[in-house]
Backbone bond lengths (Angstrom), bond angles and torsions (degrees), N, CA, C in turn:
res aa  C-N    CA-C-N  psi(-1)  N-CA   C-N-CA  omega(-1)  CA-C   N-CA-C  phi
1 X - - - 1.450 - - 1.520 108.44 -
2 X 1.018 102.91 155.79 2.255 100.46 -171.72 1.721 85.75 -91.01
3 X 1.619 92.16 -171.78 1.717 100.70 -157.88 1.732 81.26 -84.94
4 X 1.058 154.08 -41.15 1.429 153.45 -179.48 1.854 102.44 -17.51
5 X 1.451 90.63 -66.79 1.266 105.10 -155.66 1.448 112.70 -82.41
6 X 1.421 114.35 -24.23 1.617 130.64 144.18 1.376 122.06 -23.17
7 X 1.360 100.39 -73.00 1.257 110.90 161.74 1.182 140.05 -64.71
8 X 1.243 130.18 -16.74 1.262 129.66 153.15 1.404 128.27 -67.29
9 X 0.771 128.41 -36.58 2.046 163.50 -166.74 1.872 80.87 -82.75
10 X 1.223 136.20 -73.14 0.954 146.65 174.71 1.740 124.53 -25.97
11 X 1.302 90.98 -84.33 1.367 115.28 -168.56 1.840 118.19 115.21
12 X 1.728 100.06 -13.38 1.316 118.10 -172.41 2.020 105.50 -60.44
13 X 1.278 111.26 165.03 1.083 94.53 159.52 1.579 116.70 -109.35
14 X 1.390 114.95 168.78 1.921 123.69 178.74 1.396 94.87 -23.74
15 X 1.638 112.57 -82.64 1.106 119.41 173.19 1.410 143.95 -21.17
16 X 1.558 114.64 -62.87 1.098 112.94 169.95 2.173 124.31 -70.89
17 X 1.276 85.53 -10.89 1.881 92.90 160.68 1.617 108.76 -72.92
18 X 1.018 125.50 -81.90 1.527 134.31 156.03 1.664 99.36 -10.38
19 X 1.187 149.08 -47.77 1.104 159.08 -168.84 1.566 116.70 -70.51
20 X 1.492 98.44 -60.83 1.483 108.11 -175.87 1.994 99.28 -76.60
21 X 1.338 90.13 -38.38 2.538 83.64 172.55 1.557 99.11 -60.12
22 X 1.202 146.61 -10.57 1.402 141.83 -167.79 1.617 99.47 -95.88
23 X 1.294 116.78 -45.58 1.433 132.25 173.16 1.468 95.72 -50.95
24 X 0.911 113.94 -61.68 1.946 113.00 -176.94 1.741 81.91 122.57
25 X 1.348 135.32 12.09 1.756 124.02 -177.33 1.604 115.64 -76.33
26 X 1.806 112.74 -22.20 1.235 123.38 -172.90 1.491 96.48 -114.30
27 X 1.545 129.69 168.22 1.123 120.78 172.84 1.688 99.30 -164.59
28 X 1.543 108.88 59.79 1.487 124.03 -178.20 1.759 110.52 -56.74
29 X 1.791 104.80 126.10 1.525 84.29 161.92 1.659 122.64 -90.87
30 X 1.174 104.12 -156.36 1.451 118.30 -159.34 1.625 118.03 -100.45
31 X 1.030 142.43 134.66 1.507 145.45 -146.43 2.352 80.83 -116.33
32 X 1.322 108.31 156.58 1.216 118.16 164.60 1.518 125.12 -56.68
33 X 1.209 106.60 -40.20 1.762 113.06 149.74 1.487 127.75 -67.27
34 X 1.248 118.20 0.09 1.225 115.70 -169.90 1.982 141.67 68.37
35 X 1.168 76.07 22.72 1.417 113.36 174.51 1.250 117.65 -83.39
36 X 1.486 126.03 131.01 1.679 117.93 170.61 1.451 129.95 -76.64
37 X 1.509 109.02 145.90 1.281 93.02 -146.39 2.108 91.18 -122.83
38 X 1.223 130.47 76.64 1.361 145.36 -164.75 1.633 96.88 -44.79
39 X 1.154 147.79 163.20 1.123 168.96 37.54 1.854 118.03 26.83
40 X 1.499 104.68 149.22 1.133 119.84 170.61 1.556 106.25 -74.29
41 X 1.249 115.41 -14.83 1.544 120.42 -173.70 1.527 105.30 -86.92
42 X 1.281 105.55 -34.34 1.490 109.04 176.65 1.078 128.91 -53.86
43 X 1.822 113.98 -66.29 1.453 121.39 128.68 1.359 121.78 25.13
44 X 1.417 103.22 -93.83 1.085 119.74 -145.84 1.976 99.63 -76.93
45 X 1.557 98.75 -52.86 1.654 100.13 160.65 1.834 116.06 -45.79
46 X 0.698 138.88 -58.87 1.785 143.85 151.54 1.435 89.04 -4.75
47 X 1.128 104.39 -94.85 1.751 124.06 -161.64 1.792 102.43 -48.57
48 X 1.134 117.72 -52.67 1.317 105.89 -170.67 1.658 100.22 -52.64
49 X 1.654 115.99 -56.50 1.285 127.04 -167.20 1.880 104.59 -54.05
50 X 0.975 124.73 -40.32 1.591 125.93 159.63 1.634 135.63 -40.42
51 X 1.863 97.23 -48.17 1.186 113.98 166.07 1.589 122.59 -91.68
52 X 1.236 116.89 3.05 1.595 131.03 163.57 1.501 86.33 -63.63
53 X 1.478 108.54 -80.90 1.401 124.64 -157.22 0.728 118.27 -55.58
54 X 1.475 139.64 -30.58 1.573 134.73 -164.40 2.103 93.51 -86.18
55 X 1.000 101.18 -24.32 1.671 120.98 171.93 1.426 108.43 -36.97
56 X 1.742 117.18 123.00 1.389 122.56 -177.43 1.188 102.44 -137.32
57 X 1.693 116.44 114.04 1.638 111.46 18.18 1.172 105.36 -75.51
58 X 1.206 126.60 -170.54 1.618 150.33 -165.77 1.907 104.19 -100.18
59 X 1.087 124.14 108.87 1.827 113.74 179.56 1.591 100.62 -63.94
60 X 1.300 109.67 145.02 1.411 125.90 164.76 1.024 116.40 -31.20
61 X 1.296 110.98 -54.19 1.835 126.11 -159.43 1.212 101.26 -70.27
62 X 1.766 124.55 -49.69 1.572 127.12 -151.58 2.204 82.57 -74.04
63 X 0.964 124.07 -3.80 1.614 93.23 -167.42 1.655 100.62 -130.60
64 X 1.524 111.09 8.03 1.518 110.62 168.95 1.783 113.89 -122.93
65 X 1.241 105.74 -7.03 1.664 132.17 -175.48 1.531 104.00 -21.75
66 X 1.423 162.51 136.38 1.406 164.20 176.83 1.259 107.11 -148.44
67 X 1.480 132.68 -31.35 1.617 137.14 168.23 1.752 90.68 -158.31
68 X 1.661 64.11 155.50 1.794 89.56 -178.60 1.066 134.12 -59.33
69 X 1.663 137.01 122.24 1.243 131.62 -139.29 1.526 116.28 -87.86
70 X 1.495 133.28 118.64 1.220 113.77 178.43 1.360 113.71 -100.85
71 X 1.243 134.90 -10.34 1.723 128.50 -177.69 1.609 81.23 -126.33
72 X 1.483 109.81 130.73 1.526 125.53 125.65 1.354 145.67 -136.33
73 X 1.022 120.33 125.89 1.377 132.36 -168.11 1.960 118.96 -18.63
């Protein structure tokens, strides 16, 4: 699915998709035009990463995150 429709399905915005592929959290392939091409996995990573965040209190990780986390406590 392109990031359009990501985001809709989501609730995320353009931006914050573009955001979390910079994190290294999404890892969309590539359409023949060069277009991104999202996963049902993506999706679903999106949404978890939404409902982390909207999460009170707030986890450490979701608000200092720079690469993808492999050990947490």
């Amino acid at each position: 699915m392109q990031i359009s429709e990501l985001a809709r399905r989501t609730g995320a915005s353009t931006k914050a998709v573009r955001y979390y592929e910079d994190l290294g959290l999404l890892e969309p392939s590539r359409l023949s035009n060069g277009y991104r091409d999202y996963s049902e996995e993506d999706a679903q990573i999106v949404s978890e990463v939404r409902a982390l965040a909207a999460a009170e209190p707030r986890p450490r990780w979701i608000l200092v995150a720079a690469e993808p986390i492999t050990d947490v406590d």
